[in-house]
C-alpha positions as a Markdown table, in Angstrom:
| # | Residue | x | y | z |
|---|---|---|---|---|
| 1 | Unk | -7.1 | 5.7 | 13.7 |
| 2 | Unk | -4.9 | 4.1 | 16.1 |
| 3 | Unk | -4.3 | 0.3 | 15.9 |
| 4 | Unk | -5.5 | -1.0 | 19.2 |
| 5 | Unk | -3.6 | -4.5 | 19.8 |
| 6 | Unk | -5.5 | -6.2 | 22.0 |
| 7 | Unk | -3.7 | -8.1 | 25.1 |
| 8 | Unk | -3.7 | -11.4 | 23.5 |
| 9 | Unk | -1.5 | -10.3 | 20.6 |
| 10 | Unk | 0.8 | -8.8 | 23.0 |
| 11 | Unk | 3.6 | -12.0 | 23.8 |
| 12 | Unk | 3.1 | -12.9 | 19.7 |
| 13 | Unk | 3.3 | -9.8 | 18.1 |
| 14 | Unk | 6.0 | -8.2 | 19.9 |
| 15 | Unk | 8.2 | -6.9 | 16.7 |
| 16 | Unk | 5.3 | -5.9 | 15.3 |
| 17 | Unk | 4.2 | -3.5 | 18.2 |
| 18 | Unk | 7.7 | -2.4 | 18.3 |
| 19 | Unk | 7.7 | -1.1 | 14.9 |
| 20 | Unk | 4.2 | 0.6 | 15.0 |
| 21 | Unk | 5.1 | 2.3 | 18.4 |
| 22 | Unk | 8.9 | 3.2 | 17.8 |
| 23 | Unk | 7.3 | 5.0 | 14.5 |
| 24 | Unk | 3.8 | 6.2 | 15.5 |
| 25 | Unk | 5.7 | 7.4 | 18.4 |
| 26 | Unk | 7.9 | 10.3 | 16.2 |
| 27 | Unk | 5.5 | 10.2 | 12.8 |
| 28 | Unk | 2.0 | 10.2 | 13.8 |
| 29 | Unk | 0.0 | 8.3 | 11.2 |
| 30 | Unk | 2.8 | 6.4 | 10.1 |
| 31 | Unk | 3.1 | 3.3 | 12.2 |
| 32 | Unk | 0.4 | 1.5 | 10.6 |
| 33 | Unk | 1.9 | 1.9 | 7.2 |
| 34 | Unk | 5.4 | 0.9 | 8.5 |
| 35 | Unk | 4.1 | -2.3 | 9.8 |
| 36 | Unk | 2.6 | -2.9 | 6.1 |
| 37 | Unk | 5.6 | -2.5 | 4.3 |
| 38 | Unk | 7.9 | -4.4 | 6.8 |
| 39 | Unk | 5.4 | -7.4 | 6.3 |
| 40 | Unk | 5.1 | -6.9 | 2.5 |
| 41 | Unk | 8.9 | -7.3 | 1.8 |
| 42 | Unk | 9.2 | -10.1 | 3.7 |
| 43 | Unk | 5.8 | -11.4 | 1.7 |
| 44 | Unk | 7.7 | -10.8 | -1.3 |
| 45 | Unk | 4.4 | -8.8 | -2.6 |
| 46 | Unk | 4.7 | -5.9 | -5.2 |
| 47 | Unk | 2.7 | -3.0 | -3.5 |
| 48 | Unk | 1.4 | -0.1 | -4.5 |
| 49 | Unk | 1.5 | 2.9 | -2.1 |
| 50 | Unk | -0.8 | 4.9 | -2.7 |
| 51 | Unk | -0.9 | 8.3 | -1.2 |
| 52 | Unk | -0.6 | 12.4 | -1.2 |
| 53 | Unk | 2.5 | 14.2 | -1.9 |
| 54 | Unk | 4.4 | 15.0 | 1.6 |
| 55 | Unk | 2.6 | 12.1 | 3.5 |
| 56 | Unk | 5.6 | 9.8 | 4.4 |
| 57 | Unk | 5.3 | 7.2 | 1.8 |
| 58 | Unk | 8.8 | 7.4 | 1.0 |
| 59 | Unk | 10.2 | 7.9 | 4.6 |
| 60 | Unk | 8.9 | 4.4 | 5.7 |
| 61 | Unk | 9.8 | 2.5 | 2.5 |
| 62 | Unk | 13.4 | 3.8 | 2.6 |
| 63 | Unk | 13.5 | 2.7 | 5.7 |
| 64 | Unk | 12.1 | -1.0 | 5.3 |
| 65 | Unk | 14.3 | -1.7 | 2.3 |
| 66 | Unk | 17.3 | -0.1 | 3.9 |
| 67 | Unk | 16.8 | -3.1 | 6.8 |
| 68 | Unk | 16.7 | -6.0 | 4.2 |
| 69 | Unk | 18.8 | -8.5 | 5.0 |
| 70 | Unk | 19.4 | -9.3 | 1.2 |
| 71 | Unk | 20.2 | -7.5 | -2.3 |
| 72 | Unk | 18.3 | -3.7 | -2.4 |
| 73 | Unk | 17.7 | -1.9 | -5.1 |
| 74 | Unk | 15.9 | 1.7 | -5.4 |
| 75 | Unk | 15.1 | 3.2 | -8.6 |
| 76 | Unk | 12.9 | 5.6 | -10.1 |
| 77 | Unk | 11.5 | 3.5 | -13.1 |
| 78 | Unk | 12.5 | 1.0 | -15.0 |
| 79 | Unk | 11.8 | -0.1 | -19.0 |
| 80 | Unk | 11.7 | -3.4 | -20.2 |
| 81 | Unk | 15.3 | -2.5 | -21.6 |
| 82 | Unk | 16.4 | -0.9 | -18.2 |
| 83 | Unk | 15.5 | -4.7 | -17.2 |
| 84 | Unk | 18.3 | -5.9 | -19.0 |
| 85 | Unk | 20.7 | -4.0 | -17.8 |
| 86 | Unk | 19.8 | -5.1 | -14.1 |
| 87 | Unk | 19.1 | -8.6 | -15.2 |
| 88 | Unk | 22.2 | -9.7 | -13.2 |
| 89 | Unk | 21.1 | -8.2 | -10.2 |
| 90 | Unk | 17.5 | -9.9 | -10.3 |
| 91 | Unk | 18.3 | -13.3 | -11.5 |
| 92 | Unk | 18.3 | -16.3 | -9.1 |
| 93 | Unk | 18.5 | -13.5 | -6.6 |
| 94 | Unk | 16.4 | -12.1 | -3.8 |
| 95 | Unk | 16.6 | -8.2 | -3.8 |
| 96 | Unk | 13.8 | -5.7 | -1.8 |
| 97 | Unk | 13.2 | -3.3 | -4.5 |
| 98 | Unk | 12.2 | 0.8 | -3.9 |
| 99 | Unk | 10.7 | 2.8 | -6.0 |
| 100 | Unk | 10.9 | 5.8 | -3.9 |
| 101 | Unk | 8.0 | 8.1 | -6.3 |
| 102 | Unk | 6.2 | 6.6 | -9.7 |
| 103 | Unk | 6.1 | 10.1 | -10.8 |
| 104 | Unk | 9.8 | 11.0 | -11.3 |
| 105 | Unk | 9.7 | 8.3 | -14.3 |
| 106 | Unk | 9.6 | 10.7 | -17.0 |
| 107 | Unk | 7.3 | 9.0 | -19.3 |
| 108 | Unk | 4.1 | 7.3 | -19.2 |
| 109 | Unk | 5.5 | 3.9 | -20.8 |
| 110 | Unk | 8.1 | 4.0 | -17.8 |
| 111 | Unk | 5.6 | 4.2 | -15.5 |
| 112 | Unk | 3.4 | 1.5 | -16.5 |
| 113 | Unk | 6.3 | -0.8 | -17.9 |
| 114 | Unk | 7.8 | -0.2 | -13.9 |
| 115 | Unk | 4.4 | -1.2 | -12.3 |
| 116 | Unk | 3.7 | -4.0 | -15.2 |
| 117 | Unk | 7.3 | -5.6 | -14.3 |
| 118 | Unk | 7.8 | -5.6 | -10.9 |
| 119 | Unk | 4.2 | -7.2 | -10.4 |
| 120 | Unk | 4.9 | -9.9 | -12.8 |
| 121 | Unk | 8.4 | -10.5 | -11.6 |
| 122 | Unk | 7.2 | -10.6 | -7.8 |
| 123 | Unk | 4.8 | -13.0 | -8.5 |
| 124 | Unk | 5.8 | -15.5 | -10.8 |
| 125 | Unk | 9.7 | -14.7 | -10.1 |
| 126 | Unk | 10.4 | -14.5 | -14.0 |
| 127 | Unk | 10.0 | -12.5 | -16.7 |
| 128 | Unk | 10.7 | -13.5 | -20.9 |
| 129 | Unk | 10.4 | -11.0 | -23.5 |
| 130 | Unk | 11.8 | -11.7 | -27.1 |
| 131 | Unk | 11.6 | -9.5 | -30.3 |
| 132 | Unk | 13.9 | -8.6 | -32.9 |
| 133 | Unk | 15.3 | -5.6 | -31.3 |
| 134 | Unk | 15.3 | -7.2 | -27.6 |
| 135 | Unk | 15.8 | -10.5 | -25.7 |
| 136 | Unk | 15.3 | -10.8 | -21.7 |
| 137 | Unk | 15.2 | -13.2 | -19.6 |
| 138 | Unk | 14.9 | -13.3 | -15.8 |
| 139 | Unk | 14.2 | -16.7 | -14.1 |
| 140 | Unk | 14.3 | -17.5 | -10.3 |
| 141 | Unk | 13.7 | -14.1 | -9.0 |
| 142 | Unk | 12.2 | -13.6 | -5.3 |
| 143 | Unk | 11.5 | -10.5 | -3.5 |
| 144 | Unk | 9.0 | -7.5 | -3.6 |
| 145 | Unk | 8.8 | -4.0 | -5.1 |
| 146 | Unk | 7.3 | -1.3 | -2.8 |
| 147 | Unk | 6.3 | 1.6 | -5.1 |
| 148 | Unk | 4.8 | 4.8 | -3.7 |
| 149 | Unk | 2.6 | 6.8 | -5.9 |
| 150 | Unk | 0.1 | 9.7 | -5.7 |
| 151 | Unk | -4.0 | 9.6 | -6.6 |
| 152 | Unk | -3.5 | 11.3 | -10.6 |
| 153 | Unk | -0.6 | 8.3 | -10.9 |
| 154 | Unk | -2.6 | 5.5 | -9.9 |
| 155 | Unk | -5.5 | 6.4 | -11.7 |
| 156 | Unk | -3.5 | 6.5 | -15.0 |
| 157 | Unk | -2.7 | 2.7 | -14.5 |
| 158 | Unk | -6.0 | 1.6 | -13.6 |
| 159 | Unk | -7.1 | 3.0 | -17.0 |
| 160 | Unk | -4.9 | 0.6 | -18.9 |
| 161 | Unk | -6.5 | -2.4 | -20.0 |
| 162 | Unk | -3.6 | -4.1 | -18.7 |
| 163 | Unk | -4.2 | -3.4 | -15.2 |
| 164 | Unk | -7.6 | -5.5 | -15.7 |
| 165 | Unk | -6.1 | -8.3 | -17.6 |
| 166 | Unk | -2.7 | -8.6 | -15.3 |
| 167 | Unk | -1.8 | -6.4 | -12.8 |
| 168 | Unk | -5.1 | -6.2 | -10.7 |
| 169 | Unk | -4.9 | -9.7 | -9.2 |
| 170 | Unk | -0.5 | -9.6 | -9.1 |
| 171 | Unk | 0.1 | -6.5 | -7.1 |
| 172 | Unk | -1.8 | -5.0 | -3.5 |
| 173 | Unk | -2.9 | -1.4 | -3.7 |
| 174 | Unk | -2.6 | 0.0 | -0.3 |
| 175 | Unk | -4.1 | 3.1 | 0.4 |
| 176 | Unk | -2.2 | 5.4 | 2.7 |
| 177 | Unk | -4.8 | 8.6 | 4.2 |
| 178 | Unk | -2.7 | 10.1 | 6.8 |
| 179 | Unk | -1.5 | 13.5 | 6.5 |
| 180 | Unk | 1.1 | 14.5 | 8.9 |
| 181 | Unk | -0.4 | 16.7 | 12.0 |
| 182 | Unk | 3.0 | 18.2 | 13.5 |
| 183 | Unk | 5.9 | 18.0 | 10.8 |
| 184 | Unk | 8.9 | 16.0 | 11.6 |
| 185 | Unk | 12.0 | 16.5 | 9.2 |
| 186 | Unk | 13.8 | 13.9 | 10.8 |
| 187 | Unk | 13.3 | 10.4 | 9.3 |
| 188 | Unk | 11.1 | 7.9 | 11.0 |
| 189 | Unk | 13.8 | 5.4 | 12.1 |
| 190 | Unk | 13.1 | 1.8 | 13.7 |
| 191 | Unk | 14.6 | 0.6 | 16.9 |
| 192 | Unk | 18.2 | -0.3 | 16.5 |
| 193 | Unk | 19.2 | -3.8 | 15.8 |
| 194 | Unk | 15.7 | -4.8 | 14.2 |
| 195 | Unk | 15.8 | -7.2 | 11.4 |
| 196 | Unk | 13.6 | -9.9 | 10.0 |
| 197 | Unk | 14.1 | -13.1 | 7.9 |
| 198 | Unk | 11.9 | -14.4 | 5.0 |
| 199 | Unk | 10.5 | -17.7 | 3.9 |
| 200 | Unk | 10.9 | -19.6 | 0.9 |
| 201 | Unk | 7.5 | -21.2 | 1.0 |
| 202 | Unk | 4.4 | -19.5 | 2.7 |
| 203 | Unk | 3.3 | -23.2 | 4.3 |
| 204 | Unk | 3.3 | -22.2 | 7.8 |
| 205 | Unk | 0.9 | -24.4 | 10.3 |
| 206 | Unk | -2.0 | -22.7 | 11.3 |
| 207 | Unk | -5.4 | -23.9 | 12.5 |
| 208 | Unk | -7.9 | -22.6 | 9.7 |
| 209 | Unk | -11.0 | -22.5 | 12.4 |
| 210 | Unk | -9.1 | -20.8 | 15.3 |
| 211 | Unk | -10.9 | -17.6 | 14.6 |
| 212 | Unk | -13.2 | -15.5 | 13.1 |
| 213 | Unk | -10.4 | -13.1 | 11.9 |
| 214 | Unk | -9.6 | -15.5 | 9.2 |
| 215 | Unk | -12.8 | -15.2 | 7.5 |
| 216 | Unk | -12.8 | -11.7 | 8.0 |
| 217 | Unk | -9.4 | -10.9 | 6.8 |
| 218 | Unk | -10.3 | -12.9 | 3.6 |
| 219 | Unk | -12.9 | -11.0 | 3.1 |
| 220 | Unk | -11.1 | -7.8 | 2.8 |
| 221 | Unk | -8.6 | -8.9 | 0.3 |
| 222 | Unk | -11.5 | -10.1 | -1.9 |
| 223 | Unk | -12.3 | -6.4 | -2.3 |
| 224 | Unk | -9.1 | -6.3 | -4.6 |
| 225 | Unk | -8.7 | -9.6 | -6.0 |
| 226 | Unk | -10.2 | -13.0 | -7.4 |
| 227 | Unk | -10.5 | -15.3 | -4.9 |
| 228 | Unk | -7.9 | -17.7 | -5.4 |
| 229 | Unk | -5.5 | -14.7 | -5.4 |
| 230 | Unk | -7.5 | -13.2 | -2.7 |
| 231 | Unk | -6.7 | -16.6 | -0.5 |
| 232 | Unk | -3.0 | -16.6 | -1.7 |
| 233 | Unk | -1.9 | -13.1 | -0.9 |
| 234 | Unk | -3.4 | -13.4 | 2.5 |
| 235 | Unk | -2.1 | -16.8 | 3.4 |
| 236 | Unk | 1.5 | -14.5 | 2.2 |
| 237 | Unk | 0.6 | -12.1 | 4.8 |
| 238 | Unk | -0.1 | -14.3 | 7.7 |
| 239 | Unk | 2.8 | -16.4 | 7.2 |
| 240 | Unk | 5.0 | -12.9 | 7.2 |
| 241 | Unk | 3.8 | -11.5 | 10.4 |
| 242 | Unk | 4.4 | -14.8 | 12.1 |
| 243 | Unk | 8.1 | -15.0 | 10.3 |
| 244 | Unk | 8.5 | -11.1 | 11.2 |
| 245 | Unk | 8.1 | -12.4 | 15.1 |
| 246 | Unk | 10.0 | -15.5 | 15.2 |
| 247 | Unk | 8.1 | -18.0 | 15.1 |
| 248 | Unk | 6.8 | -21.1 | 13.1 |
| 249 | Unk | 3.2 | -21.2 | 13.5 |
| 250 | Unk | 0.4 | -19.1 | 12.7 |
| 251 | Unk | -1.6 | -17.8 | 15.1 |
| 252 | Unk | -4.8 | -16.0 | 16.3 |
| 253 | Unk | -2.8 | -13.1 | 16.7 |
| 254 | Unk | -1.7 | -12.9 | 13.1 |
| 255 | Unk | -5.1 | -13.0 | 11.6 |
| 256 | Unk | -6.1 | -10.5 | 13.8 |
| 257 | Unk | -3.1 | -8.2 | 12.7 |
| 258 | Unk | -4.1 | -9.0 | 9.2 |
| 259 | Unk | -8.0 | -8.8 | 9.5 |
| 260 | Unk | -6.9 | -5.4 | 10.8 |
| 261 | Unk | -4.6 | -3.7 | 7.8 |
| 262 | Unk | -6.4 | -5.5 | 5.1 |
| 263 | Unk | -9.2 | -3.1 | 6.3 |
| 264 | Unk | -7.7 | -0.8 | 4.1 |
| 265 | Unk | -8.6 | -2.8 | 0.7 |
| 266 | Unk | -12.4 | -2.2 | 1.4 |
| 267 | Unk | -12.3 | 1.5 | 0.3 |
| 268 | Unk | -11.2 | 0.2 | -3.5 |
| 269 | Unk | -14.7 | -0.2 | -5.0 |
| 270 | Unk | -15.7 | 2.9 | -3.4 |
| 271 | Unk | -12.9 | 5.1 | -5.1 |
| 272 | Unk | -13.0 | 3.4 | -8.4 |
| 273 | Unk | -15.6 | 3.8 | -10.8 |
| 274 | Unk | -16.4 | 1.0 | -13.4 |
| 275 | Unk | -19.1 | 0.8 | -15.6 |
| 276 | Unk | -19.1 | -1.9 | -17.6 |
| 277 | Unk | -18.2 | -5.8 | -16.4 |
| 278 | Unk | -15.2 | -6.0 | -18.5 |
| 279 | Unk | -14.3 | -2.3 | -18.9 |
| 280 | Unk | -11.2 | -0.5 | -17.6 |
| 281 | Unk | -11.7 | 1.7 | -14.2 |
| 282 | Unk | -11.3 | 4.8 | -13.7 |
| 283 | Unk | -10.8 | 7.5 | -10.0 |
| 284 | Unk | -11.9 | 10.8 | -9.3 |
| 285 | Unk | -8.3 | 12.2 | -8.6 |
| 286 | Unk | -9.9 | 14.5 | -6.0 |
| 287 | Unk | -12.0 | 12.4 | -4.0 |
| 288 | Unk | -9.0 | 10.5 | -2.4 |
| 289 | Unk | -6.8 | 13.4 | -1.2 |
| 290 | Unk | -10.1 | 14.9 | 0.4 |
| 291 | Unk | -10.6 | 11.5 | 2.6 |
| 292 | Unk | -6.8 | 11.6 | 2.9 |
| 293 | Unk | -7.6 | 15.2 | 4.7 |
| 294 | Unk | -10.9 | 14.3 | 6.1 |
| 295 | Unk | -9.5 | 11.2 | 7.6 |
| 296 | Unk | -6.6 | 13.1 | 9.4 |
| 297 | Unk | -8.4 | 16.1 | 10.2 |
| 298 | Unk | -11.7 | 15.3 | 10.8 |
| 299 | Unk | -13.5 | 18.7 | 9.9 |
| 300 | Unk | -11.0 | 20.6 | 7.6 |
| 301 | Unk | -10.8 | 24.3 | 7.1 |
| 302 | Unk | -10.9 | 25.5 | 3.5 |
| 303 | Unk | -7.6 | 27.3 | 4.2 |
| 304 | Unk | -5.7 | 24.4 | 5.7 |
| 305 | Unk | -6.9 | 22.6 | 2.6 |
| 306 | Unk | -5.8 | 25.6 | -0.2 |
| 307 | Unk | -2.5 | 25.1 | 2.0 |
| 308 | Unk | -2.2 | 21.9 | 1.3 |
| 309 | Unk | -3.1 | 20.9 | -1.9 |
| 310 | Unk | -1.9 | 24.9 | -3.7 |
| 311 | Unk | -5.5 | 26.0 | -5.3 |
| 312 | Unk | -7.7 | 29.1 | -5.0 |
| 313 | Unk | -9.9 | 28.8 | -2.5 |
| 314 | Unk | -13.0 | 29.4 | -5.0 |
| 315 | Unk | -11.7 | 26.1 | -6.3 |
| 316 | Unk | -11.6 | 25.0 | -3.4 |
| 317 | Unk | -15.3 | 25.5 | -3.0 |
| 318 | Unk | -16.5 | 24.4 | -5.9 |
| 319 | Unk | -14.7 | 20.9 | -5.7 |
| 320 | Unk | -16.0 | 20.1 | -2.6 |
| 321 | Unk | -19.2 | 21.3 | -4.3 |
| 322 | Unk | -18.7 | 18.5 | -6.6 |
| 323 | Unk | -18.2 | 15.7 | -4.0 |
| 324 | Unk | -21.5 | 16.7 | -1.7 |
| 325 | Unk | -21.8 | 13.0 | -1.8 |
| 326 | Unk | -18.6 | 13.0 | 0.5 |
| 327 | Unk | -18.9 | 16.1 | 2.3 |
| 328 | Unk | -20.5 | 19.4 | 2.7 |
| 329 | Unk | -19.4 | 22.7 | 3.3 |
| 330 | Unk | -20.1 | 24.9 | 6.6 |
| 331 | Unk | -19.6 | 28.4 | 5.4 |
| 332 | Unk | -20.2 | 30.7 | 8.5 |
| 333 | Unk | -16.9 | 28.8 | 9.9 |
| 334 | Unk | -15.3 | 27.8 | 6.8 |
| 335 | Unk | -15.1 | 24.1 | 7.0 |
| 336 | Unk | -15.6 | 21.1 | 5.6 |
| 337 | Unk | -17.8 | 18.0 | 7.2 |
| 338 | Unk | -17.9 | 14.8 | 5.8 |
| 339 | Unk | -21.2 | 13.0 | 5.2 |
| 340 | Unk | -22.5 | 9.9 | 7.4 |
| 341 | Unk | -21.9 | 7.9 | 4.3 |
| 342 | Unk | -17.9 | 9.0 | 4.2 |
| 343 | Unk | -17.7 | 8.2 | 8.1 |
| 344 | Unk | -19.4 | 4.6 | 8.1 |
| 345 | Unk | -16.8 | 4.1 | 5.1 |
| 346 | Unk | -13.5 | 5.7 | 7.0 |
| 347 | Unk | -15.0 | 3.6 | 10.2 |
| 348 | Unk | -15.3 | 0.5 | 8.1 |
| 349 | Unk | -11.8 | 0.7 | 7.0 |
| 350 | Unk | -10.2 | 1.8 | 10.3 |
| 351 | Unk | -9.5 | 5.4 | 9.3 |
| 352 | Unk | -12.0 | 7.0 | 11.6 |
């Protein structure tokens, strides 16, 4: 779905329409996702991207991080001894860090170790590690990490007990369900000349009763964190989008905006299963690329979705089968509809 700005964001969120409408323009689907990654690097926020193969993830980071106006740095993955050897590059430094696809780390402790760092390191801005084979040490460290990954990747790291203990609260998962409905090779590219500053405190002035939005935006992030973290990563957010525009207040406007993409967090607890208080999580790697498709198409055919995601259509049948909690199947015309339950969810998080 579309974001609507209504007319009294227009005059203070001028960039930020810019962006979504330069990109939405040329990559249908994408402009909401560009506007989230421009204001997360200059949130310094580690963010998870999560999203199908071929759906643009990379496109738009590449772009964002390409516009930094400070130190980039795009990798793959990254160990704990990789870390050292970059060490100079991330101490008492700011740098806008890309990693362009989880995935292409080529083991499972790279993977973690890159989402496990990069969390830490945007939100405490250090990182100490000491044993007898290894010593780092990274101190004054400001920036963010936008890394893109696909359903199976995520739901590897929200296995890990870790993730639980101390990457759930440190990094935002943002879920991106937009396929693309006419392929564009070309790159999304924003308007020439765009840049953005960043802060070194989020303290910006802003009248906590001015609006409703507040409270509503505040209660979308506490669908992925505590709520002290909830309240600190949003308070991030607001003061970015009013940074990203130029000025020095907060504003109505802003909460809006935020109220608006933080819709996105309120699909967590429906795609993660957990079943004990304390216990680790787990997804159902299906059930998010077939919202991903019913969110962009609406009703599906089988064969578009055999196209798509490269299995038999019997397969195809039978795991749509197993999410009839989701969807259902009409078989004289070889679709797939989704349930009243899955719309009032895409509705609730601005996907329908």
């Amino acid at each position: 779905m579309s974001l609507n700005f209504p007319k009294f964001t227009l005059t203070d969120l001028a960039k930020t329409i810019q962006v979504y409408t330069t990109v939405d323009k040329t990559h249908r689907g994408l402009g909401r996702l560009a506007v989230f990654d421009t204001l997360s690097d200059i949130a310094n926020r580690c963010v998870l991207v999560c999203g199908s193969s071929g759906t643009g993830k990379s496109a738009i980071s590449d772009q964002v991080v390409d516009r930094a106006k400070r130190s980039k740095l795009k990798i793959d993955s990254v160990t704990v001894q990789g870390l050292r050897k970059i060490s100079k590059i991330l101490n008492y430094n700011e740098v806008s860090v890309c990693v362009d696809d989880l995935s292409k780390g080529q083991t499972e402790y790279t993977q973690f170790a890159t989402v496990s760092a990069f969390s830490s390191l945007c939100y405490t801005g250090r990182i100490f590690k000491l044993s007898g084979q290894l010593e780092l040490n990274i101190e004054g460290f400001r920036g963010c990490a936008l890394i893109n990954l696909q359903p199976l990747m995520l739901r590897k790291i929200v296995r890990l007990s870790e993730y639980e203990t101390d990457i759930r609260d440190k990094c935002i998962r943002y879920y991106h369900l937009r396929f693309p409905i006419k392929e564009n090779l070309n790159a999304p590219v924003f308007d020439k000349g765009l840049g953005w500053g960043y802060l070194q405190h989020f303290d910006l002035p802003f009248n906590h009763e001015e609006s409703d939005y507040l409270d509503r935006a505040y209660d979308n992030f506490r669908y992925e964190f505590t709520k002290a973290r909830a309240r600190e990563h949003m308070n991030a957010y607001l003061n970015a989008s009013a940074k990203f525009n130029d000025r020095i207040k907060v504003t109505r406007a802003d909460m809006w905006l935020i109220w608006q993409l933080s819709r996105n967090f309120r699909i967590e607890p429906e795609i993660m299963n957990k079943y004990s208080l304390e216990g680790s999580r787990d997804i159902d790697p299906n059930l998010l690329p077939l919202i991903t498709a019913l969110a962009t198409y609406k009703n599906p055919t089988i064969q578009e979705l055999v196209y798509r995601y490269g299995v038999k259509a019997t397969r195809m049948y039978e795991i749509v089968g197993e999410l009839k909690d989701y969807c259902s199947i009409v078989r004289q015309k070889g679709i797939v509809v989704p349930t009243e339950a899955t719309i009032k969810i895409l509705e609730d998080i601005g996907e329908w």
